[in-house]
C-alpha positions as CSV (number, residue, x, y, z in Angstrom):
1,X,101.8,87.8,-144.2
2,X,103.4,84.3,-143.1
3,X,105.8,84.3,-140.2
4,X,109.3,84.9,-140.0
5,X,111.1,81.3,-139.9
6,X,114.5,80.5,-138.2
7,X,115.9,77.5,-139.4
8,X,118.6,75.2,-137.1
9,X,120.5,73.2,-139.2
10,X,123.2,70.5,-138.1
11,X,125.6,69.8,-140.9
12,X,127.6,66.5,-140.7
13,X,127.7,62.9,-141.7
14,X,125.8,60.0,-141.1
15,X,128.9,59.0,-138.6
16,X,128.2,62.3,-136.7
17,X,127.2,62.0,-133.0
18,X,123.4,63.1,-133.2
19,X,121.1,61.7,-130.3
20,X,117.5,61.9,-132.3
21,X,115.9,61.0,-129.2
22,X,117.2,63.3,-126.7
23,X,116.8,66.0,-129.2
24,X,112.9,65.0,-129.8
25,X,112.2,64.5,-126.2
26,X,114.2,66.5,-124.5
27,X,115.9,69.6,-126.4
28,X,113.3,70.2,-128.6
29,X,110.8,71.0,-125.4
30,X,114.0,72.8,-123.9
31,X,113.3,75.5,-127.1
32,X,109.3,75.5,-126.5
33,X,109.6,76.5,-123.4
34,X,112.5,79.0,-123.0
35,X,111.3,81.0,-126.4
36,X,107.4,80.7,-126.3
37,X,108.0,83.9,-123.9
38,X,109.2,85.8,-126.6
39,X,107.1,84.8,-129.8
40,X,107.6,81.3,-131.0
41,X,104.5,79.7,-132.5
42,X,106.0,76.5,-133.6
43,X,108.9,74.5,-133.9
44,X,109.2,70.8,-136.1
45,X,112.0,69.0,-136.8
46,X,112.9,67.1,-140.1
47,X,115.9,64.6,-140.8
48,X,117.1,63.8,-144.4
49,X,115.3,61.2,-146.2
50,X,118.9,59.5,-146.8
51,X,122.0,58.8,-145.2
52,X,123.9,60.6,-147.5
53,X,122.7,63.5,-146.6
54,X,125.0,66.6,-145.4
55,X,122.3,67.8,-143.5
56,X,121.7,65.8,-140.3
57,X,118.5,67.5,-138.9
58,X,117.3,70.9,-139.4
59,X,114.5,72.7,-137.0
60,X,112.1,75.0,-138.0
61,X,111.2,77.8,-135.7
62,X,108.4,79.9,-136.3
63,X,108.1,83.2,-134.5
64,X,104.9,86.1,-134.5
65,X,107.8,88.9,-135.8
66,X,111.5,89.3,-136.7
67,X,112.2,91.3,-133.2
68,X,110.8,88.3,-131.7
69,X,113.9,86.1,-133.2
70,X,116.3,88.9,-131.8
71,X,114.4,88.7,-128.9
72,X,114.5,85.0,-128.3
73,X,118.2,84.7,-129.1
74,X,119.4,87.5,-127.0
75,X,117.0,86.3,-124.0
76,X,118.4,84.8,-120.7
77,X,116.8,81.4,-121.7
78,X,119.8,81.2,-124.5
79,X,122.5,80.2,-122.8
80,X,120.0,76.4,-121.1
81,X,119.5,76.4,-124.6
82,X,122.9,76.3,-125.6
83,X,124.5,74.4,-123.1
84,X,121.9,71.2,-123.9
85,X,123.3,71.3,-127.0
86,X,126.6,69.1,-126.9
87,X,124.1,66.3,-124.6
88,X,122.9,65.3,-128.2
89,X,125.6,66.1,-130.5
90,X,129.1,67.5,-131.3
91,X,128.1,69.6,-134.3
92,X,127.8,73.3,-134.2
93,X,124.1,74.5,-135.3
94,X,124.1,76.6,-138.3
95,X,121.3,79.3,-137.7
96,X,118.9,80.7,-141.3
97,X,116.9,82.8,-140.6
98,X,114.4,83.1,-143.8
99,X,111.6,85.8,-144.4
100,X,108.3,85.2,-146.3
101,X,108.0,86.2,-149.9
């Protein structure tokens, strides 16, 4: 069995305020390290092949178990995770979290 996926997805325009590199360099590592505690395997983000696009970037979390999403999210480490959030955008994320077929 595959594991359970959590996508992040930040829905905007093209004009939306999205920092790319402090999200990559930065935020991205931010996640790694507060939730590799508590079961993710892998994270990658992807950006739409178009500026017209709704989508502005969307993560992909990968995690050993669906208690280890709960976990992750209900962990201490949430709220750094959070609050680096408006140092590379304004939009809200949109959390999916997806199970294998």
């Amino acid at each position: 069995m595959s594991e359970p996926v959590l996508y992040v997805i930040y829905r905007g325009t093209p004009a939306d305020r999205f920092d790319r590199a402090y999200y990559e360099e930065h935020h991205l590592p931010l996640v790694r390290s507060a939730f590799a505690a508590y079961g993710l395997i892998s994270l990658a983000a992807f950006y739409p092949a178009q500026d017209t696009s709704e989508t502005v970037a969307i993560c992909e979390c990968r995690f050993t178990a669906s208690a280890s999403i709960e976990a992750a999210f209900s962990s201490p480490e949430i709220s750094a995770v959070m609050a680096d959030v408006p140092r590379f955008t304004d939009l809200e994320p949109l959390r999916l979290r997806v199970l294998p077929l």
